[in-house]
Steps between C-alpha positions, in 0.01 A plus 500: 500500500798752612680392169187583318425833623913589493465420093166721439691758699829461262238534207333828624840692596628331140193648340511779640879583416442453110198746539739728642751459221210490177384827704892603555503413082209683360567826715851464312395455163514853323188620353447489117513846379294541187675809339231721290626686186219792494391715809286434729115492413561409152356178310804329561502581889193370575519204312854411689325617855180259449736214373748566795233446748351178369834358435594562911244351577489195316924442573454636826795744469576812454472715221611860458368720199759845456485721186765635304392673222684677225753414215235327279442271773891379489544662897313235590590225273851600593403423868414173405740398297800551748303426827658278699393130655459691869263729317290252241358756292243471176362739275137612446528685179269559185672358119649852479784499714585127349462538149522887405722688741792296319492723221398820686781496724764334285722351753679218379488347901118525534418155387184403657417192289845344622511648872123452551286160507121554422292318794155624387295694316215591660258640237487797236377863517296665185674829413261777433429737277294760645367873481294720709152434471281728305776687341589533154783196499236256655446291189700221323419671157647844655793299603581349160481880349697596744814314391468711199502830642725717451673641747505195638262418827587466804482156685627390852691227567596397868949491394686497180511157321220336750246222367271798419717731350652252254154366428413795432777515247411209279140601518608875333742261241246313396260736443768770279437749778668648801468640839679688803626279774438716809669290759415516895606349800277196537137444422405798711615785357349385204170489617512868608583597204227328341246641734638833440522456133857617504545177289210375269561131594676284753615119516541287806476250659071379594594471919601888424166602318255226599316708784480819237349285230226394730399816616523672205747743507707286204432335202692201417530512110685181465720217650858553363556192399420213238162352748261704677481437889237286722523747731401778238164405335433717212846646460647336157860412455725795303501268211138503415604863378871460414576158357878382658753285318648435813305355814575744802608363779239559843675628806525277760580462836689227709796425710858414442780293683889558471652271288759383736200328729487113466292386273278289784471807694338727171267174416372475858436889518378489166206215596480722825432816306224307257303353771470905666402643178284217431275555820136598454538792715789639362422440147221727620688728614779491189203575266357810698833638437455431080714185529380266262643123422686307417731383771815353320768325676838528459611283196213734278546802655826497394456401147228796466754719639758432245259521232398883667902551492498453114211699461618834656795435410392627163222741615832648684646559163193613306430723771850689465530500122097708538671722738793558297286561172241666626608673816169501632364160637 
């Protein structure tokens, strides 16, 4: 009986010892610090901050969301790239940062395709072409004469060579007309200047318009892209005005792992990311921000990327030889 009660004693302290040192573990581990390439309240953001959350609480760890904005989204990318195994660090970016910053910035060491593993992409957001409602501009046939006015009109775009701003380009291309880039600092600043007609139209991203379009104070014209959105019923693709010979890419947002991580470590986090995103609730929640699907794992998500790399790649270069022979786009 004494031997019997000395052994269940041994157990308990034994028991309680490795609690103590998975508790002395965990309270070690450093957090996972998802590094955000826009500021904070963007599209991007929120995505990374509803993610975040479901993904602590289905590892049951920590996770730490920080922005660093600026650069094209390369401050950020950069953070990634050389953070360092006490600091795990991934990457909640759009495509921009991956797959046209490269050729904005030039820099022969910014390699994100080689330094950067795709885990996920989480789903796609419809660029939109908008004006303010009840003006002049707030037609798609006024649009279309509008890329053959002369002096060219005015049209925001949230950054030099963004998604919208090059889309922008192939639409005026295709259609032997031009227009006048007005660039601003994020989706934002072009919305006030659409509401305050300074510019005639603006292009961003739906999570930055979405609210405006349902009360009224917008009109989406079109999706700038080759398919119309779910999420934008009535609101027809740019190509049902402009036919494209090229298929433009959709913006899209997901997360990113340095290269140097093992491979079993990206896979796990990778099936750990999927099962978040794929969550009723969140999905939910992804969609009231204009997130639409698919979800693509790694292995296609970074296929699609490549084929985005080639395509900018020579929008890049159209884009510069219209600058340089019309010095006006």
């Amino acid at each position: 009986m004494r031997d019997t009660s000395r052994a269940r004693w041994c157990a308990g302290i034994l028991m309680g010892t490795m609690a103590l040192l998975a508790a002395a573990c965990a309270a070690a581990a450093p957090a996972l610090r998802v590094v955000v390439s826009l500021p904070a309240g963007g599209g991007v953001d929120a995505m990374a901050r509803i993610v975040a959350q479901g993904l602590a609480k289905r590892c049951d760890c920590s996770v730490v969301v920080e922005n660093k904005p600026g650069a094209s989204g390369t401050i950020a990318a950069r953070a990634v790239i050389n953070s360092s195994s006490s600091e795990p660090s991934i990457l909640a970016s759009g495509n921009q940062e991956i797959t046209i910053a490269p050729f904005l910035i030039k820099d022969p060491y910014y390699r994100p395709m080689h330094d950067l593993q795709p885990l996920l992409q989480v789903g796609t957001v419809a660029s939109v072409l908008f004006a303010k409602a009840g003006g002049e501009w707030a037609s798609s046939a006024a649009f279309l004469r509008s890329l053959h006015r002369s002096p060219a009109i005015g049209i925001g775009v949230p950054g030099v060579g963004t998604p919208m701003h090059l889309a922008l380009s192939a639409v005026a291309g295709e259609a032997g007309g031009a227009f006048l880039a007005v660039p601003y600092k994020g989706a934002p600043g072009v919305v006030m200047a659409v509401l305050s007609q300074s510019v005639a139209y603006g292009t961003a991203g739906l999570p930055a318009v979405s609210s405006l379009i349902a009360n009224g104070g917008v009109r989406a014209l079109a999706v700038l892209g080759s398919q119309s959105s779910s999420l934008l019923p009535g609101v027809p693709a740019i190509t049902s005005y402009v036919p494209l010979r090229e298929k433009i890419p959709e913006i899209s947002y997901g997360f990113f792992a340095p290269s140097s991580w093992p491979q079993a470590r990206r896979r796990q986090l990778e099936a750990d990311l999927k099962a978040v995103v794929q969550d009723p609730d969140i999905r939910k929640k992804l969609e009231r921000l204009g997130i639409e699907k698919p979800v693509m794992g790694a292995a296609a998500y970074e296929a699609e990327l490549k084929s985005q790399l080639k395509y900018y790649g020579h929008a890049m270069a159209r884009l510069a030889k219209t600058e340089s022979g019309h010095g006006h786009q």
